[in-house]
DRENPA-3360 file (N, C-alpha, C; in nm, 2 decimals, always signed):
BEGIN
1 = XXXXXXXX = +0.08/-0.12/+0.00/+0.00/+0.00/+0.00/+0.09/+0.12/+0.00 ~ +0.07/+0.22/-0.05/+0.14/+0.36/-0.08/+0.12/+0.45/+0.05 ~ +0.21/+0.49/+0.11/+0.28/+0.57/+0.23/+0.31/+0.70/+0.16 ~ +0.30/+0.82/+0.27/+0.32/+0.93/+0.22/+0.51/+0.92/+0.19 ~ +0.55/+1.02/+0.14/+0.70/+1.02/+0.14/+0.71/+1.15/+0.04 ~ +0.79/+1.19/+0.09/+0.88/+1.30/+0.02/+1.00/+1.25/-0.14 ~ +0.90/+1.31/-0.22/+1.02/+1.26/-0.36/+1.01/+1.38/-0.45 ~ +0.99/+1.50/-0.47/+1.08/+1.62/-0.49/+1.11/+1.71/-0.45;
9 = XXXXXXXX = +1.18/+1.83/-0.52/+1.24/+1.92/-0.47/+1.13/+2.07/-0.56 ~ +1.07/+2.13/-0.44/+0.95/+2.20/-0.53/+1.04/+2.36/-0.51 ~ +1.07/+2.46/-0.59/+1.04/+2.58/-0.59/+0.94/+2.66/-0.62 ~ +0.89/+2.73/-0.60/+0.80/+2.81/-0.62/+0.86/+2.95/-0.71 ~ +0.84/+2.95/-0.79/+0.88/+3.02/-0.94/+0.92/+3.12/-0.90 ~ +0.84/+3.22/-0.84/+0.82/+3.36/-0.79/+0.92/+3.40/-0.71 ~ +0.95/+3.30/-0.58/+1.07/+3.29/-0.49/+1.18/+3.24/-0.53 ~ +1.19/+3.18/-0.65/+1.31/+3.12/-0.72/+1.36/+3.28/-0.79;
17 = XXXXXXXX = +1.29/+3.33/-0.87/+1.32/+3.43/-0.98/+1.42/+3.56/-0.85 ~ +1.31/+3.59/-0.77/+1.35/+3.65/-0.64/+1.53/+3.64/-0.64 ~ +1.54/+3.49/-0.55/+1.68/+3.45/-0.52/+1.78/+3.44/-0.65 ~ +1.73/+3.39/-0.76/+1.81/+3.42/-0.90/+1.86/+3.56/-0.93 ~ +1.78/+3.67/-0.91/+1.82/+3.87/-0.91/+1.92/+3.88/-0.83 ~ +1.93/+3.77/-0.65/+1.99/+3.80/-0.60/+2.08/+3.77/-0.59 ~ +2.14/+3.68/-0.67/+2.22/+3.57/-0.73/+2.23/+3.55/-0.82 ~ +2.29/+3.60/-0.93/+2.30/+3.60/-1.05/+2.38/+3.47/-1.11;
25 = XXXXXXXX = +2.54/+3.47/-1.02/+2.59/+3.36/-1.07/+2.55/+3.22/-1.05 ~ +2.45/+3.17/-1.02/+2.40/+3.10/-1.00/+2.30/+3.02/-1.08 ~ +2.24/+3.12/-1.19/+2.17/+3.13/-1.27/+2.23/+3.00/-1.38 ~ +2.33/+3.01/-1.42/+2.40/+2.89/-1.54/+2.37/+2.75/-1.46 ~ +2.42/+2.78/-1.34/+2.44/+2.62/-1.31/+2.30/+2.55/-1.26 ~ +2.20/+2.63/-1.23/+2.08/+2.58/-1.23/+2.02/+2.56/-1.40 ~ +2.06/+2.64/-1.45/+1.98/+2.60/-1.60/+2.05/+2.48/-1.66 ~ +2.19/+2.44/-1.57/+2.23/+2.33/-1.64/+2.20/+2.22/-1.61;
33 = XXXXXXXX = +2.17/+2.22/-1.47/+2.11/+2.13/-1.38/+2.02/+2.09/-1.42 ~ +1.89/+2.13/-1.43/+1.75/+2.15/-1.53/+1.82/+2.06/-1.63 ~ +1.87/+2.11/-1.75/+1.92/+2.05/-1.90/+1.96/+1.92/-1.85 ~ +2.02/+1.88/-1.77/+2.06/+1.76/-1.71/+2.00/+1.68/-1.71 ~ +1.90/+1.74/-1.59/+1.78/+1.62/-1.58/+1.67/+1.59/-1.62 ~ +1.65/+1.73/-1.76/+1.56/+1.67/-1.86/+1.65/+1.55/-1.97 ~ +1.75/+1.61/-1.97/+1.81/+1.46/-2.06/+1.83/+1.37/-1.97 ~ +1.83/+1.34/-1.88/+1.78/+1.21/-1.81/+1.72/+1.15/-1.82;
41 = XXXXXXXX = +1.62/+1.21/-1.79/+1.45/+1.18/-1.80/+1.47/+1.09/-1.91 ~ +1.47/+1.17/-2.06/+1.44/+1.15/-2.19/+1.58/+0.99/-2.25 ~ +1.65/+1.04/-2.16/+1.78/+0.89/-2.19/+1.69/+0.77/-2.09 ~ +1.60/+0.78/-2.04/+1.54/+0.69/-1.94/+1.42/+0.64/-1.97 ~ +1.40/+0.69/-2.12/+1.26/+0.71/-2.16/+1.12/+0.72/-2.10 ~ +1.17/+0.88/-2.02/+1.07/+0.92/-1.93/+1.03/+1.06/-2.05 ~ +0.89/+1.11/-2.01/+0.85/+1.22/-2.06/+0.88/+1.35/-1.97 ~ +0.94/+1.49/-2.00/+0.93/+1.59/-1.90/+0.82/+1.60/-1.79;
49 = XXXXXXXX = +0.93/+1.61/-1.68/+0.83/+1.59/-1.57/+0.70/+1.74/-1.58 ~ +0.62/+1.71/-1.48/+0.53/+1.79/-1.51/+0.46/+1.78/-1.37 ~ +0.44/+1.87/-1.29/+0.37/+1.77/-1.16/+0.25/+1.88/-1.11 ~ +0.18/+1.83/-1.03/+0.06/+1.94/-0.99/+0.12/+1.93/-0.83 ~ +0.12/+2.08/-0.74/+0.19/+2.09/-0.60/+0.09/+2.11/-0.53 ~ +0.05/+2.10/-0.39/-0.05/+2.11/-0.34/+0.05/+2.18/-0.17 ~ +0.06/+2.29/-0.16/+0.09/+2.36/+0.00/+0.07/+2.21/+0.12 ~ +0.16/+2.20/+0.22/+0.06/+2.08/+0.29/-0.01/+2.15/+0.41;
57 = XXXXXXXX = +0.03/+2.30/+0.40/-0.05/+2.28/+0.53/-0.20/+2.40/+0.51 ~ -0.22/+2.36/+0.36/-0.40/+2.43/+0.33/-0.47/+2.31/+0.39 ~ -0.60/+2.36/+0.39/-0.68/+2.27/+0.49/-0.75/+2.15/+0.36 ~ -0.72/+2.13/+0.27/-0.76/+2.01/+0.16/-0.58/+1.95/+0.15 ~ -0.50/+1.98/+0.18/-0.38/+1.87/+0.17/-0.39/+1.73/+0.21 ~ -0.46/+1.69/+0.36/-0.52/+1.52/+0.37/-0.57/+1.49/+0.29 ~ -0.66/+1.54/+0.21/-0.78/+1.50/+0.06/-0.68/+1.47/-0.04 ~ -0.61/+1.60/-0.05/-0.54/+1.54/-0.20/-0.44/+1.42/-0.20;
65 = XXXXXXXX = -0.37/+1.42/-0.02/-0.24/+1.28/+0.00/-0.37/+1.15/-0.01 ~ -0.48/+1.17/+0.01/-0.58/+1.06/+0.03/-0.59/+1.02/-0.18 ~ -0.58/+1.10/-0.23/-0.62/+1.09/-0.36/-0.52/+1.06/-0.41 ~ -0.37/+1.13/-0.41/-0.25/+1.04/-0.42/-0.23/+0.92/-0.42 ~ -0.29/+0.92/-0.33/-0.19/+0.73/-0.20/-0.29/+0.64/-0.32 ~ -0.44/+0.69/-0.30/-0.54/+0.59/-0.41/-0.47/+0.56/-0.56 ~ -0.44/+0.63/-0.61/-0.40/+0.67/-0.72/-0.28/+0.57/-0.74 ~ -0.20/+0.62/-0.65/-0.05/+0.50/-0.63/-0.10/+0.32/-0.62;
73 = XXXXXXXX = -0.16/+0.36/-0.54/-0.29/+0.16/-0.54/-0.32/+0.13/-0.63 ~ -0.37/+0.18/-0.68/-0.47/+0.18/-0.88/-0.31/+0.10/-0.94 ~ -0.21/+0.21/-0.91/-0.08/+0.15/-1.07/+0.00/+0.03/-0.97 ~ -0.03/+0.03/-0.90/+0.04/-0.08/-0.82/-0.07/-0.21/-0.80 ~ -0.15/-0.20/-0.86/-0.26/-0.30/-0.89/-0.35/-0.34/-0.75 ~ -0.35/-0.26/-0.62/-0.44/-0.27/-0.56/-0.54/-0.21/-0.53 ~ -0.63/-0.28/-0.57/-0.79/-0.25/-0.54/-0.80/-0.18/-0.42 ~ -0.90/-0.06/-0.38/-0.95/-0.01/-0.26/-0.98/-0.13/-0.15;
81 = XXXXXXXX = -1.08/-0.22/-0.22/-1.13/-0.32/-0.16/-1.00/-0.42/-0.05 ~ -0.91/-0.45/-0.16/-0.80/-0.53/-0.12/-0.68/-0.47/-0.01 ~ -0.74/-0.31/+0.00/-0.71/-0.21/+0.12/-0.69/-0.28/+0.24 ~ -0.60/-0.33/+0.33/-0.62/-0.33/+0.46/-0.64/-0.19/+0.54 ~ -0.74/-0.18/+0.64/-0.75/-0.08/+0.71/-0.64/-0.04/+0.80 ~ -0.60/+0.10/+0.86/-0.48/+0.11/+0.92/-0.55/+0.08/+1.11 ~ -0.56/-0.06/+1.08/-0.64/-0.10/+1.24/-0.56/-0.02/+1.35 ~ -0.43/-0.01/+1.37/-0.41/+0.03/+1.50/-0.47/+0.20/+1.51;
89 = XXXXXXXX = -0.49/+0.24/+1.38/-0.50/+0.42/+1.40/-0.66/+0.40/+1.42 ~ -0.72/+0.32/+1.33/-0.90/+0.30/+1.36/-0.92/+0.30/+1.53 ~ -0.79/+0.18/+1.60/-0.86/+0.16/+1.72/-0.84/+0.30/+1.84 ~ -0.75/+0.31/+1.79/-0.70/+0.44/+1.89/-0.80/+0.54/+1.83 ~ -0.83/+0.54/+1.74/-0.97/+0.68/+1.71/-1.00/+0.60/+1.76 ~ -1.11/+0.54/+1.76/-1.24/+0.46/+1.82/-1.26/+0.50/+1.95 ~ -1.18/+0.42/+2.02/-1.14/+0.43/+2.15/-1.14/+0.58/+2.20 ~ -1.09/+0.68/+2.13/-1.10/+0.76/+2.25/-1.25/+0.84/+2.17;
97 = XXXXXXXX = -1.30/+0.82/+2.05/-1.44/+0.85/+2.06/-1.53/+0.83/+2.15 ~ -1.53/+0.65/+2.20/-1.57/+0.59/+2.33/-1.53/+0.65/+2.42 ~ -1.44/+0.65/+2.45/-1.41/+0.72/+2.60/-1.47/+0.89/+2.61 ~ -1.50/+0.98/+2.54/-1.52/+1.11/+2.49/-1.72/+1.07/+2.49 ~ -1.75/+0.97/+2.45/-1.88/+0.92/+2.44/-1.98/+0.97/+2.32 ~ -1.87/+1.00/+2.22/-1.94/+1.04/+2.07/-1.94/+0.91/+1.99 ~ -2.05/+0.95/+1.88/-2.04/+0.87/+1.82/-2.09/+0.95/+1.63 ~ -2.04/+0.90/+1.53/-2.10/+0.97/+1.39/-2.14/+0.89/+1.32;
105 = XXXXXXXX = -2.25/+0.93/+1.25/-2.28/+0.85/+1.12/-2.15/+0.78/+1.08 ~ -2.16/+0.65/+1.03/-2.09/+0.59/+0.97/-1.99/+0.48/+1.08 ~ -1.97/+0.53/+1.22/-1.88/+0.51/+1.30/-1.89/+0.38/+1.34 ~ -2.08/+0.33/+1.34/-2.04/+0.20/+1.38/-2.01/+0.07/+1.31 ~ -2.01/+0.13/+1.16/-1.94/+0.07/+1.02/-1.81/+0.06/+1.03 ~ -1.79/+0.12/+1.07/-1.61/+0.14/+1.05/-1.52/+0.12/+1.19 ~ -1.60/+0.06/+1.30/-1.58/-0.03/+1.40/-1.61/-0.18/+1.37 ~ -1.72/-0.15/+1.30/-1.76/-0.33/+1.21/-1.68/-0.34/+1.16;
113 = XXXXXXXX = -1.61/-0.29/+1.08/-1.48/-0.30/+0.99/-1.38/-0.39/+1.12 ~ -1.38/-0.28/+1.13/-1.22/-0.30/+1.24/-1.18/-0.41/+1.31 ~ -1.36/-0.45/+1.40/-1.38/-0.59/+1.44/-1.35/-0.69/+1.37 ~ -1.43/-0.66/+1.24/-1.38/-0.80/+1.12/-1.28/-0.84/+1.12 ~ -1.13/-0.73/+1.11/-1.05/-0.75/+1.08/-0.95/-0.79/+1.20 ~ -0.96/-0.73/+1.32/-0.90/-0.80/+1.45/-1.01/-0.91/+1.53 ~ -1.12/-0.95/+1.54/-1.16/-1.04/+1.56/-1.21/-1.01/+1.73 ~ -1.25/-1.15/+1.78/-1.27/-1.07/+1.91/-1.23/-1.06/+2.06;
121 = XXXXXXXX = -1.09/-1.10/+2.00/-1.00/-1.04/+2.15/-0.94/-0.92/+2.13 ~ -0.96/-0.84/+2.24/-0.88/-0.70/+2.24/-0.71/-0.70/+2.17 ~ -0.72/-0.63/+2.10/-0.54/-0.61/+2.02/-0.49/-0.62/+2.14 ~ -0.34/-0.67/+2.10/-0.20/-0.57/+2.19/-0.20/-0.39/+2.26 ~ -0.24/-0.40/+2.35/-0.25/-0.25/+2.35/-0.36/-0.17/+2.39 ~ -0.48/-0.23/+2.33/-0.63/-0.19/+2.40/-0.68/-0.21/+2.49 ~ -0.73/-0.16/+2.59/-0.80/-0.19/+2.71/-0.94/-0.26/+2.67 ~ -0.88/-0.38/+2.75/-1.04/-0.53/+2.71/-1.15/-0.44/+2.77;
129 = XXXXXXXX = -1.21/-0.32/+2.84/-1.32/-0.31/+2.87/-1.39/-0.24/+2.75 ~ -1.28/-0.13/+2.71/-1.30/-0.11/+2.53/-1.37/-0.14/+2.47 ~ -1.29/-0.22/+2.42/-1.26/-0.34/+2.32/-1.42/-0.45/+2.33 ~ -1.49/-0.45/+2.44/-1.54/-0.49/+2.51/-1.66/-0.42/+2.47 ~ -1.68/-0.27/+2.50/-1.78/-0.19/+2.41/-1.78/-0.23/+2.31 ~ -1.67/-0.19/+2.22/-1.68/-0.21/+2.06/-1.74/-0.34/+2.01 ~ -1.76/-0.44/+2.07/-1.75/-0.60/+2.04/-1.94/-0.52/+2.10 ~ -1.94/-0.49/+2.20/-2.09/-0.45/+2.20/-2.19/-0.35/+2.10;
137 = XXXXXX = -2.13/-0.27/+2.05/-2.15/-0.16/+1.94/-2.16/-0.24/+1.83 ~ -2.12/-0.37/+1.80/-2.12/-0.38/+1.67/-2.18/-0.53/+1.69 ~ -2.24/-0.59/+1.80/-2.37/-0.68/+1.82/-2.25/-0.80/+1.81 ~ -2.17/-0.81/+1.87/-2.09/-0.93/+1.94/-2.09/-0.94/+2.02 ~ -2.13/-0.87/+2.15/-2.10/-0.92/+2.29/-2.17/-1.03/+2.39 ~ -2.15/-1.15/+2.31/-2.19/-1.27/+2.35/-2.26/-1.26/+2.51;
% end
């Protein structure tokens, strides 16, 4: 499954052009740099890169890494479906939703989920009275 990760190096044009005035001699060896690694690319039989940037810290950046990561799944040939859920981050939300005593549309779906997938002894780590709710939230509590 695809993890966030850092894989380029972004300037922002405006603030590049800026530090280039202020720096003039510097100007060659970046345009060579560039020439470089477009002929890379193209000796690699890659097309010029081209990328769309997204700030991370606007309030749609989780949306778009969520649309990324999918996207990365798709060419790596896994299905949404074939998704494992990230169970330890589901239970630790869960849990302190329980403990806080909220609950949202969809929440007791996605504790059913969670159940499915760990079964019904409390994980490594959760407190069995919990765990114990949840197993009752979702119509297991024998």
């Amino acid at each position: 499954m695809a993890e966030k990760e850092e894989k380029y190096i972004v300037f922002k044009i405006e603030d590049f052009k800026d530090v280039m005035d202020l720096h003039p001699n510097l100007k060659p060896a970046i345009l060579e740099a560039q020439r470089l690694y477009d002929k890379y690319r193209e000796f690699r039989g890659k097309k010029q890169a081209s990328y769309v940037v997204c700030n991370q810290d606007e309030p749609y950046a989780e949306e778009v890494w969520r649309i990324i990561l999918e996207g990365e799944d798709v060419k790596a040939g896994i299905s949404p479906k074939e998704k494992k859920l990230p169970i330890a981050d589901l239970i630790m939300a869960g849990m302190e939703l329980l403990k806080a005593g909220k609950q949202s549309i969809g929440y007791r779906e996605a504790l059913a989920e969670v159940y499915a997938q760990v079964g019904p002894q409390a994980p490594d780590g959760v407190d069995s009275y919990l765990w114990q709710r949840v197993r009752g939230l979702v119509g297991e509590d024998g």
